[in-house]
SEKOLLO-157475 format. One line per field, with one value per atom (N, C-alpha, C): y, x, z; residue number from 1; residue in three letters. Coordinates in nm, 2 decimals. Example, Ala and Ser with C-alpha at 12.3 -4.5 7.8 and 13.67 -1.06 7.14 Angstrom:
y = (-0.57, -0.45, -0.33, -0.22, -0.11, 0.00);
x = (1.32, 1.23, 1.32, 1.28, 1.37, 1.29);
z = (0.78, 0.78, 0.78, 0.71, 0.71, 0.79);
seq = (1, 1, 1, 2, 2, 2);
type = (Ala, Ala, Ala, Ser, Ser, Ser);
//
This chain:
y = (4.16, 4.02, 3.98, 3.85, 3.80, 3.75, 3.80, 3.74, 3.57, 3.53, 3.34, 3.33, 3.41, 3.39, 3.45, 3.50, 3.56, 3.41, 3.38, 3.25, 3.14, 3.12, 2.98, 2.95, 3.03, 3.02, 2.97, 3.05, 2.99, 2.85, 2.84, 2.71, 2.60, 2.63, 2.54, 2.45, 2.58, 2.59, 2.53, 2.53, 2.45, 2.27, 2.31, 2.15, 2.06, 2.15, 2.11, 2.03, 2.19, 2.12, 2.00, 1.99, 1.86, 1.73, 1.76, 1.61, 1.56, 1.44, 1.38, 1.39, 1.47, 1.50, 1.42, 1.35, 1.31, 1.31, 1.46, 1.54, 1.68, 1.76, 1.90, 1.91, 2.02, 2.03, 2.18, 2.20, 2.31, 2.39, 2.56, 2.60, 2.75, 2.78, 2.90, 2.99, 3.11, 3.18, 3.31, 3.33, 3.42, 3.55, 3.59, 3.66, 3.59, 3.55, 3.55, 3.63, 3.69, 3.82, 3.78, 3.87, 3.86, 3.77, 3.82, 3.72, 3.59, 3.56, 3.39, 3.32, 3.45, 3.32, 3.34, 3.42, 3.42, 3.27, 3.23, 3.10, 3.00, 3.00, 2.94, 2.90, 2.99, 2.95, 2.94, 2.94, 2.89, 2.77, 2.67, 2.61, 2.50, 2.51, 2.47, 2.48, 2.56, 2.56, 2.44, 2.41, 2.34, 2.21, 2.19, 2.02, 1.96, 2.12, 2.05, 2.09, 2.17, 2.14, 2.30, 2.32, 2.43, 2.48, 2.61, 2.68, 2.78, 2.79, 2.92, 2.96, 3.07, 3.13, 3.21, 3.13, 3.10, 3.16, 3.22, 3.23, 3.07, 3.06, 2.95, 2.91, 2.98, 2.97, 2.86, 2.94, 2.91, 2.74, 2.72, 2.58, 2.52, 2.56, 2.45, 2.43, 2.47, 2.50, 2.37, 2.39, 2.28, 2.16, 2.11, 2.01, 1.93, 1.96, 1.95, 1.81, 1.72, 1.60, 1.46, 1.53, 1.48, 1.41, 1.30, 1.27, 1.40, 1.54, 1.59, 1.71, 1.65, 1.76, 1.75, 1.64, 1.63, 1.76, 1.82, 1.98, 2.07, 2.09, 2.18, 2.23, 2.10, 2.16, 2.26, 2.27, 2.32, 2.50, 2.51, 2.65, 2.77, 2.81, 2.93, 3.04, 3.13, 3.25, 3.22, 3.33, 3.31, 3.16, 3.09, 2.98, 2.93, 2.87, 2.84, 2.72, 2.67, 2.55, 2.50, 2.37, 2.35, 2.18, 2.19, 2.08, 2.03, 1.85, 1.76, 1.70, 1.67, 1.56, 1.40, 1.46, 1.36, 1.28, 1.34, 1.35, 1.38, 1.25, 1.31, 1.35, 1.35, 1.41, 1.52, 1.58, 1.74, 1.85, 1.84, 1.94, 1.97, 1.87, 1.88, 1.91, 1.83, 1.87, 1.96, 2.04, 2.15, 2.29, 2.25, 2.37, 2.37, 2.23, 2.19, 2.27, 2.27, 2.34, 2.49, 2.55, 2.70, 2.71, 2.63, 2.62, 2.68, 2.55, 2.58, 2.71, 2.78, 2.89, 3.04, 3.01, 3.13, 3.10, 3.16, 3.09, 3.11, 3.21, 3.20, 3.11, 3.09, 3.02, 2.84, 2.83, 2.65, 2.58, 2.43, 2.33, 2.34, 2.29, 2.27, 2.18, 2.11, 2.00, 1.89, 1.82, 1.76, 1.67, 1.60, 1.49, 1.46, 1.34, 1.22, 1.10, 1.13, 0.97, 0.91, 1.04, 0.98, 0.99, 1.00, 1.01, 1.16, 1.17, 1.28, 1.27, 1.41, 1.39, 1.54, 1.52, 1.65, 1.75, 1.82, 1.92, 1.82, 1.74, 1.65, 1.53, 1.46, 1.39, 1.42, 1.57, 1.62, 1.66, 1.65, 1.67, 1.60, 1.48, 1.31, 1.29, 1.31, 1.28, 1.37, 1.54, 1.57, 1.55, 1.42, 1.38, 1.31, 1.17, 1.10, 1.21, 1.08, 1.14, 1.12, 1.20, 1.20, 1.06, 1.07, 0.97, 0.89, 1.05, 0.97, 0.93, 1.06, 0.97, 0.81, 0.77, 0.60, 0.55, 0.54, 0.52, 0.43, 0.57, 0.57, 0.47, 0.45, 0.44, 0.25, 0.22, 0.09, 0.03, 0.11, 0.06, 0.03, 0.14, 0.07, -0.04, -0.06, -0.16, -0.30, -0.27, -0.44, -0.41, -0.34, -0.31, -0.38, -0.38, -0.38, -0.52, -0.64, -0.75, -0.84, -0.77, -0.87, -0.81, -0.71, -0.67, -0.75, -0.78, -0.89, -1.06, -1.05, -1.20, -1.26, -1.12, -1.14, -1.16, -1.09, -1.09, -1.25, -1.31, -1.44, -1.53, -1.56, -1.57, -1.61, -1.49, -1.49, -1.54, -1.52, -1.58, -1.72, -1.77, -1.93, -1.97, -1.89, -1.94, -1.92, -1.86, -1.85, -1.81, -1.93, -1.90, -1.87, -1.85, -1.83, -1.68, -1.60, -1.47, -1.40, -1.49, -1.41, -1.39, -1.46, -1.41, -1.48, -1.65, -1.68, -1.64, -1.58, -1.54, -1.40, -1.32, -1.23, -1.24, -1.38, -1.40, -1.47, -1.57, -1.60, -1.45);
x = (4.54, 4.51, 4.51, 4.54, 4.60, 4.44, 4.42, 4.32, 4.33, 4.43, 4.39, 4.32, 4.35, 4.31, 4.14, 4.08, 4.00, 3.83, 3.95, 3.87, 3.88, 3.95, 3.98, 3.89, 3.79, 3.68, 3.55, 3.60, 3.44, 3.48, 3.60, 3.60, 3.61, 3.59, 3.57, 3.45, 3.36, 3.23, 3.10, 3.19, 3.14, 3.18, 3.29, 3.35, 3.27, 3.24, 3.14, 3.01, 2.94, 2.83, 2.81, 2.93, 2.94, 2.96, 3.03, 3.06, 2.96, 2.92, 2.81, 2.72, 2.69, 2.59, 2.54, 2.40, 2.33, 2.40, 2.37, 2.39, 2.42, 2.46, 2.51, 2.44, 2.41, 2.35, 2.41, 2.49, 2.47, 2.39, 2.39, 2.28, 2.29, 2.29, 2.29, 2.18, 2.19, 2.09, 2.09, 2.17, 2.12, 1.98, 1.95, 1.78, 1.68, 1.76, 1.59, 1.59, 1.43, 1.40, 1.37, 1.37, 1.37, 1.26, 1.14, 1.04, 1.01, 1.10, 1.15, 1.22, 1.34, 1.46, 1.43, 1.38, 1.27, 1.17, 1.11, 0.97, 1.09, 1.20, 1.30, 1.40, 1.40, 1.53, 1.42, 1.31, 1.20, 1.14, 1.17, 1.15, 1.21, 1.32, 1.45, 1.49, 1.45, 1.46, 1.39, 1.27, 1.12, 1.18, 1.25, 1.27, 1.42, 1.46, 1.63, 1.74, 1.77, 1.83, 1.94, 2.03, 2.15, 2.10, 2.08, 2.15, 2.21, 2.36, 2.39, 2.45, 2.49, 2.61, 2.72, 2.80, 2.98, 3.06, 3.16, 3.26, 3.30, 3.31, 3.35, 3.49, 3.54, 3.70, 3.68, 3.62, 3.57, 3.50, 3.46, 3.40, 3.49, 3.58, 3.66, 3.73, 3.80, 3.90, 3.83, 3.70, 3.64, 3.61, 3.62, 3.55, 3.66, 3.79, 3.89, 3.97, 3.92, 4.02, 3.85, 3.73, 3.63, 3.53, 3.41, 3.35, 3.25, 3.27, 3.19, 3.30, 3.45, 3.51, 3.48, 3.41, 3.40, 3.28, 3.27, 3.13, 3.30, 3.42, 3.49, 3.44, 3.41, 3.42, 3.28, 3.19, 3.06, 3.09, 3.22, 3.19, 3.27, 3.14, 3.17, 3.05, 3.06, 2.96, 2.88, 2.78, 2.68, 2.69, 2.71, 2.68, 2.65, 2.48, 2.47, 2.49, 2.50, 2.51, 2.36, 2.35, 2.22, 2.26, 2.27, 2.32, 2.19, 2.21, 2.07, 2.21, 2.16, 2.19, 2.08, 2.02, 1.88, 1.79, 1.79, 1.66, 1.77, 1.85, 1.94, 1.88, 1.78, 1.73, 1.65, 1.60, 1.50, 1.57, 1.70, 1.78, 1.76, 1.81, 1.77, 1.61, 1.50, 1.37, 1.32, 1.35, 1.28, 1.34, 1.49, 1.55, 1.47, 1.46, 1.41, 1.33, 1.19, 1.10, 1.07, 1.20, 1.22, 1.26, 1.33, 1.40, 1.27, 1.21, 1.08, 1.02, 0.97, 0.92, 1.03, 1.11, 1.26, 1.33, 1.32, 1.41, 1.53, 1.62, 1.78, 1.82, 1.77, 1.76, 1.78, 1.90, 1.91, 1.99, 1.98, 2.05, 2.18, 2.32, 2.44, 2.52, 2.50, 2.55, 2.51, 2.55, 2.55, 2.59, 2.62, 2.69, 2.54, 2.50, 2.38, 2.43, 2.50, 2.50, 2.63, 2.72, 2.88, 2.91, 2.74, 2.77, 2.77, 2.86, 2.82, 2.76, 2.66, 2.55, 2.57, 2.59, 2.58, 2.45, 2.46, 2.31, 2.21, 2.23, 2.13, 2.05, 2.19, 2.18, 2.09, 2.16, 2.09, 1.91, 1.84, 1.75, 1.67, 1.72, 1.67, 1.65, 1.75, 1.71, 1.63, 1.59, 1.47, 1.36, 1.36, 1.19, 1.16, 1.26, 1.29, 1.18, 1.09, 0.98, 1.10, 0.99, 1.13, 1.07, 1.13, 1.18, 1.01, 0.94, 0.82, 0.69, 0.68, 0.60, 0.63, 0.74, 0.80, 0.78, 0.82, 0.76, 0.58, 0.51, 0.39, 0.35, 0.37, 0.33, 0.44, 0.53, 0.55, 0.47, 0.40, 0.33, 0.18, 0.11, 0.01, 0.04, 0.13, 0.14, 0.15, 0.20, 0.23, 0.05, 0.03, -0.12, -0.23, -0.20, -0.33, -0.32, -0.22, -0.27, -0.27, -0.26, -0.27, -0.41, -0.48, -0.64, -0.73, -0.66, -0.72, -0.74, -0.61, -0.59, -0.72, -0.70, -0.81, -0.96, -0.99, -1.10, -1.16, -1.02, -1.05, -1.09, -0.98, -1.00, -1.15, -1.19, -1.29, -1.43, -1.40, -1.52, -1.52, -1.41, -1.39, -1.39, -1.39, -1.44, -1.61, -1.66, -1.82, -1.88, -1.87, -1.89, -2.05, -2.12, -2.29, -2.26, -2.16, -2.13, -2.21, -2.25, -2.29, -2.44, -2.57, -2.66, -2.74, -2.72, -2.78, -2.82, -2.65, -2.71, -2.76, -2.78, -2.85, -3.01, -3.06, -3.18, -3.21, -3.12, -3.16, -3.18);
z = (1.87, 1.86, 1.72, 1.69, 1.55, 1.50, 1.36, 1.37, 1.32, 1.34, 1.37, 1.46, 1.58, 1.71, 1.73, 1.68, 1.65, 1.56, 1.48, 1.42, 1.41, 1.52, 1.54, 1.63, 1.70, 1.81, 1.72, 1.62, 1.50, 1.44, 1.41, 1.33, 1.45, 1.54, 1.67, 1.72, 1.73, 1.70, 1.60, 1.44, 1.33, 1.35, 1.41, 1.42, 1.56, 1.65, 1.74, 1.67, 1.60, 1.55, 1.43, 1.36, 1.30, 1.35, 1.48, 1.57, 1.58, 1.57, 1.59, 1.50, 1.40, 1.27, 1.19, 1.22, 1.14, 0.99, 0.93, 0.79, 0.80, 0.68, 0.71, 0.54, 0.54, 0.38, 0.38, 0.27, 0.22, 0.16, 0.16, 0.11, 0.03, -0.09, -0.15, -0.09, -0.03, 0.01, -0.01, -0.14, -0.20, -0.26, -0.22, -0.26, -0.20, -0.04, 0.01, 0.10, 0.13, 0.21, 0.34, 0.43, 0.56, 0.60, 0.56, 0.60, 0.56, 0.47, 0.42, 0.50, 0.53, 0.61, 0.76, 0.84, 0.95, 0.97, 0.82, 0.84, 0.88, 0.77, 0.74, 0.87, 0.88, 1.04, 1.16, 1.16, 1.24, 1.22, 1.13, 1.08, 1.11, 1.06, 1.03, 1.27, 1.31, 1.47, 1.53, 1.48, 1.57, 1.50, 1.39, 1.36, 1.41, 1.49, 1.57, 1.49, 1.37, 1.28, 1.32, 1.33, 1.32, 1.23, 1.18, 1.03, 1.08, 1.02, 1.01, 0.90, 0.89, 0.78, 0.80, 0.82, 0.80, 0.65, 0.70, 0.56, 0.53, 0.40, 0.35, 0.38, 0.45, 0.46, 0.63, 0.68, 0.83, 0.83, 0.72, 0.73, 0.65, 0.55, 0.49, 0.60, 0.71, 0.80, 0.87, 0.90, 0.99, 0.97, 0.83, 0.76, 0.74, 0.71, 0.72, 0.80, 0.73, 0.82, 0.84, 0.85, 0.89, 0.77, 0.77, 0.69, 0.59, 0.63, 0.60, 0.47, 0.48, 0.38, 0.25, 0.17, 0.07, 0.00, 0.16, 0.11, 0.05, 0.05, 0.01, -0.13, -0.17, -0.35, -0.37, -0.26, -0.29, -0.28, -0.15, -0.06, -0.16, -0.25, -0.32, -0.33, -0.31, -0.29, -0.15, -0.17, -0.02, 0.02, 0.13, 0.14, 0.30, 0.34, 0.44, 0.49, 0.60, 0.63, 0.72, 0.69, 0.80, 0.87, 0.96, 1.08, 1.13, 1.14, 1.19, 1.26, 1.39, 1.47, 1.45, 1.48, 1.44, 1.35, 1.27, 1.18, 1.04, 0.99, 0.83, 0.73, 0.68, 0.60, 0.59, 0.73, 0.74, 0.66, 0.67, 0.61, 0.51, 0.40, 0.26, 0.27, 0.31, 0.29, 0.33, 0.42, 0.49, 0.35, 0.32, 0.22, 0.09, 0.04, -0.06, -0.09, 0.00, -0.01, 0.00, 0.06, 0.06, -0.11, -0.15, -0.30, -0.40, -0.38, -0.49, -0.48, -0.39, -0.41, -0.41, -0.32, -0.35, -0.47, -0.56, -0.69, -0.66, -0.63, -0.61, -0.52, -0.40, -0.27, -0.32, -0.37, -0.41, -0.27, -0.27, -0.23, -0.27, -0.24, -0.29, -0.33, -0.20, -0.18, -0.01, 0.02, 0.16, 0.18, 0.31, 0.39, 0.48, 0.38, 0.44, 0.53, 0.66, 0.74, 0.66, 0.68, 0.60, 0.47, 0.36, 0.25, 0.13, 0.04, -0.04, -0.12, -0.12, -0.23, -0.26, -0.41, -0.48, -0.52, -0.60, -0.57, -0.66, -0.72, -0.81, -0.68, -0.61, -0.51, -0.36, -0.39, -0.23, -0.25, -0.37, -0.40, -0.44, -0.42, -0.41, -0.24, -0.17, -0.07, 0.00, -0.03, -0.03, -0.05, -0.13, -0.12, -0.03, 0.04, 0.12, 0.25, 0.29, 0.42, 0.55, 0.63, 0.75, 0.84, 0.95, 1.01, 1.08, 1.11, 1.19, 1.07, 0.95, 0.86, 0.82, 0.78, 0.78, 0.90, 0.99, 1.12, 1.11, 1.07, 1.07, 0.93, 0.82, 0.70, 0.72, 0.83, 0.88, 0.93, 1.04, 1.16, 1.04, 1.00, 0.95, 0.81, 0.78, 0.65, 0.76, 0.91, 1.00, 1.02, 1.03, 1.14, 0.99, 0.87, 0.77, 0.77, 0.80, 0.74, 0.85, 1.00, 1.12, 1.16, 1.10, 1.10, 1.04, 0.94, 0.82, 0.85, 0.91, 0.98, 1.08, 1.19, 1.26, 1.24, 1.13, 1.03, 1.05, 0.95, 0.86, 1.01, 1.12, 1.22, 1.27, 1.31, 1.37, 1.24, 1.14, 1.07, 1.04, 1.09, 1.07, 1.22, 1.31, 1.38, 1.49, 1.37, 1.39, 1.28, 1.16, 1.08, 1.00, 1.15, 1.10, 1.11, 1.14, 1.20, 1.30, 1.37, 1.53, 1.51, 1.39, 1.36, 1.48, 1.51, 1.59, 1.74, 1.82, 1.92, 1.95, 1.81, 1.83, 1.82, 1.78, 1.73, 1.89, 1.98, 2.09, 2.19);
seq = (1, 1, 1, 2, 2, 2, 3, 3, 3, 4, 4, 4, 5, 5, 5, 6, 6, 6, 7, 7, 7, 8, 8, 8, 9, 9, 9, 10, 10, 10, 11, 11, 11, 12, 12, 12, 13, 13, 13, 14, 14, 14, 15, 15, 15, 16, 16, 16, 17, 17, 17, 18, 18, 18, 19, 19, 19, 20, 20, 20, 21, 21, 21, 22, 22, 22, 23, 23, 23, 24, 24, 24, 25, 25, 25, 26, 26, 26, 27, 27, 27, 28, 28, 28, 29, 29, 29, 30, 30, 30, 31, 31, 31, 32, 32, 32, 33, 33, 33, 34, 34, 34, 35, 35, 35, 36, 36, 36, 37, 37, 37, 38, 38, 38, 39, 39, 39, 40, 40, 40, 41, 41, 41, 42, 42, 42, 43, 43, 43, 44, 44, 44, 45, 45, 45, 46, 46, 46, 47, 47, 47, 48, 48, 48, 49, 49, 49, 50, 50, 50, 51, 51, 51, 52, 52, 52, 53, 53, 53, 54, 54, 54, 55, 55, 55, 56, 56, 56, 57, 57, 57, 58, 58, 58, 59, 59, 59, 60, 60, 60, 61, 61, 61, 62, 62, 62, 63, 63, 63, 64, 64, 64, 65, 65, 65, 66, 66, 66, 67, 67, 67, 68, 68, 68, 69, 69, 69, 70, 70, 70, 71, 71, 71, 72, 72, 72, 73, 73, 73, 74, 74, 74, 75, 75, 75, 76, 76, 76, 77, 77, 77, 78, 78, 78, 79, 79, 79, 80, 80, 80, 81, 81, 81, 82, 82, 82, 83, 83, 83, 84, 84, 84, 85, 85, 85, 86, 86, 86, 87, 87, 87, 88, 88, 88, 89, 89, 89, 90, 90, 90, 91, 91, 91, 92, 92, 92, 93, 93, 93, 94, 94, 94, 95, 95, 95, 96, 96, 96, 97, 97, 97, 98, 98, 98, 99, 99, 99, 100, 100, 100, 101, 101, 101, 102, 102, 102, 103, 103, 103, 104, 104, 104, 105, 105, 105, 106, 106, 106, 107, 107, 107, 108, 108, 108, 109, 109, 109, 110, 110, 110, 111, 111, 111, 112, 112, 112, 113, 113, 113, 114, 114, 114, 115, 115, 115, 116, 116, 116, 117, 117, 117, 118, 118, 118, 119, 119, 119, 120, 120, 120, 121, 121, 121, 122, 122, 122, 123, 123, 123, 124, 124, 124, 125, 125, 125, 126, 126, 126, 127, 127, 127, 128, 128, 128, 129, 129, 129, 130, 130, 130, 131, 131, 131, 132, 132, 132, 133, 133, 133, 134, 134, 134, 135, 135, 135, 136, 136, 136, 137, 137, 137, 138, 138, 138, 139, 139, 139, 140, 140, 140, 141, 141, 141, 142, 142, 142, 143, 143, 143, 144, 144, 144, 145, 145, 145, 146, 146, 146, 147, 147, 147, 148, 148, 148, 149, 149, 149, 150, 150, 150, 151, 151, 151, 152, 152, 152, 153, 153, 153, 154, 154, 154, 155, 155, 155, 156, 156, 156, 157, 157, 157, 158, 158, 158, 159, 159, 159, 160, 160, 160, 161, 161, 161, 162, 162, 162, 163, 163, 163, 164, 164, 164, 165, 165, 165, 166, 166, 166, 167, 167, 167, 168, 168, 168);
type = (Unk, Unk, Unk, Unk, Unk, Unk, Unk, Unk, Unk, Unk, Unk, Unk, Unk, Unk, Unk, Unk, Unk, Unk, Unk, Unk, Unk, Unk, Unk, Unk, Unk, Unk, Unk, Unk, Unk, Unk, Unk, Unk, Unk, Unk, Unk, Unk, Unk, Unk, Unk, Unk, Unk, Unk, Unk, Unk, Unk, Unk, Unk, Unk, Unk, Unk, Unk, Unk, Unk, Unk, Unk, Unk, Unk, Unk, Unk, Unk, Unk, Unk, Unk, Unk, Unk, Unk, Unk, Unk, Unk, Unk, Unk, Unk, Unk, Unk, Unk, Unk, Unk, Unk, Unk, Unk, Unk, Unk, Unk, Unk, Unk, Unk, Unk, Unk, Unk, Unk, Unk, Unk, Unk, Unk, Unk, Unk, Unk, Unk, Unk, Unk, Unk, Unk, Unk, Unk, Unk, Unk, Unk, Unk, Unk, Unk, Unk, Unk, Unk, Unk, Unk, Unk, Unk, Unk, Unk, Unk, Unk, Unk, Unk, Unk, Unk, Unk, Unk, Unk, Unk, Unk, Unk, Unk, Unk, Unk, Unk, Unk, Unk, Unk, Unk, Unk, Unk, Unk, Unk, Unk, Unk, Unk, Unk, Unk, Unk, Unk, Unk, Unk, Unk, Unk, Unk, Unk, Unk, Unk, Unk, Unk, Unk, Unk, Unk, Unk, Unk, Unk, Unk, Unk, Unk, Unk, Unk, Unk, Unk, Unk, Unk, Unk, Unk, Unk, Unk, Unk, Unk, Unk, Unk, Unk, Unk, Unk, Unk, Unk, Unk, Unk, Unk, Unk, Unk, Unk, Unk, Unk, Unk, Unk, Unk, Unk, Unk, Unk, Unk, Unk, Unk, Unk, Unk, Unk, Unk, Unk, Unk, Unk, Unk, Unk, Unk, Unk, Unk, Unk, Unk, Unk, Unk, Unk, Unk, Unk, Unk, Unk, Unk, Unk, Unk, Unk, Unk, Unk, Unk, Unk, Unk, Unk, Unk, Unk, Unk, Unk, Unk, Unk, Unk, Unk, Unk, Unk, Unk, Unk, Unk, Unk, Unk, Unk, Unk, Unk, Unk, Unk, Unk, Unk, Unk, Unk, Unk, Unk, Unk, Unk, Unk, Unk, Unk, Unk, Unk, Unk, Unk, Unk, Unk, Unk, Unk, Unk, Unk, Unk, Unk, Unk, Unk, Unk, Unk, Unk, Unk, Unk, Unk, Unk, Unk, Unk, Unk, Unk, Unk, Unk, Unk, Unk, Unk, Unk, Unk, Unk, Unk, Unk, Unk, Unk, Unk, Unk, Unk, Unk, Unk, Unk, Unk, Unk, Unk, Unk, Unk, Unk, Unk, Unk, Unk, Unk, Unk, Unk, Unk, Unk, Unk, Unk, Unk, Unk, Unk, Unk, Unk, Unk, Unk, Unk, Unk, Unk, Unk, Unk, Unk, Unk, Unk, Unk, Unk, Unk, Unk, Unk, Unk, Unk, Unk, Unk, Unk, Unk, Unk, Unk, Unk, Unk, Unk, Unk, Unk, Unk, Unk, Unk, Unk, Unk, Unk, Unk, Unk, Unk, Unk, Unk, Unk, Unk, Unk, Unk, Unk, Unk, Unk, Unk, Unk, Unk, Unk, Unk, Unk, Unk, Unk, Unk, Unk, Unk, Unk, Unk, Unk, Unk, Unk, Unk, Unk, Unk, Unk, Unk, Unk, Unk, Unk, Unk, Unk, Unk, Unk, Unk, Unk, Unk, Unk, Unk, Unk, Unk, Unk, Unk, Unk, Unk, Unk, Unk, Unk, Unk, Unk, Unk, Unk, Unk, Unk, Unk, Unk, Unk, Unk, Unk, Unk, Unk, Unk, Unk, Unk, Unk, Unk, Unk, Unk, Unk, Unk, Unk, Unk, Unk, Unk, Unk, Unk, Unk, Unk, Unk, Unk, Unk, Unk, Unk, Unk, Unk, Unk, Unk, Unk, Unk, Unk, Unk, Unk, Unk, Unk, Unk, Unk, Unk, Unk, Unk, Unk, Unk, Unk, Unk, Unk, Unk, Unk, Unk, Unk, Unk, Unk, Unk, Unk, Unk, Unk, Unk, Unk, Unk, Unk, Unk, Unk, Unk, Unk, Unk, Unk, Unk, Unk, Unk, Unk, Unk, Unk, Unk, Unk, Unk);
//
């Protein structure tokens, strides 16, 4: 068997899980130990997110023609990849934070929603909250001043504030 034929099943595979892709972040994962990339790909599982690790030949092959080839210039040495359908920015954040405490273990590069962001870039959008904290931190910024409304509301419209019919 040729091995074209052999890897053309994997670069199939990568091109699958890019179809549709939120974002793809690459990731150096050099010197981290088992019980890191274990939290890590458990982690990185519970928020929806792909990671695997591919030869770099195998993902330039895949990337190849799509919004996400501008990762070629990144794929040198160990290099993982981590796939969101959902959620474009967990990737970078969930890595991010393996980053800080694994020192070799860095960001590379990524493809944010069509766009390329380099390892300075992709660590910007690591701070970026995910989708349901914003969500949440929307709802109460609408929620704080139609609470307040109601306030004014109601004390203009009993403006003895309710002392009398507690005294009847």
């Amino acid at each position: 068997m040729a091995k074209v034929e052999l890897k053309q099943p994997i670069v199939e595979e990568i091109k699958e899980l890019l179809n549709g892709a939120a974002s793809a972040v690459l990731i150096q994962y050099r010197g981290i130990t088992v019980e890191d990339d274990t939290k890590l790909r458990k982690e990185f599982r519970e928020a929806g997110i792909v990671y695997k690790v591919y030869k770099n030949t195998m993902i330039r092959f895949a990337v190849q023609g799509t919004e996400f080839e501008p990762l070629t210039a990144d794929l040198e040495g160990p290099t993982a990849i981590a796939i969101s359908k959902d959620d474009a920015t967990a990737p970078a954040r969930i890595a991010a934070k393996y980053a800080k405490t694994v020192k070799p273990f860095e960001l590379k590069s990524g493809v944010v929603e069509g766009n390329y962001y380099d390892k300075d870039g992709i660590q910007v959008i690591a701070t970026i909250p995910g989708r349901e904290e914003l969500l949440s931190k929307l709802l109460g910024s609408l929620q704080s001043p139609i609470t307040n409304f109601a306030r004014v509301i109601k004390q203009i419209a009993d403006p003895e504030g309710g002392e009398e019919e507690a005294a009847e």
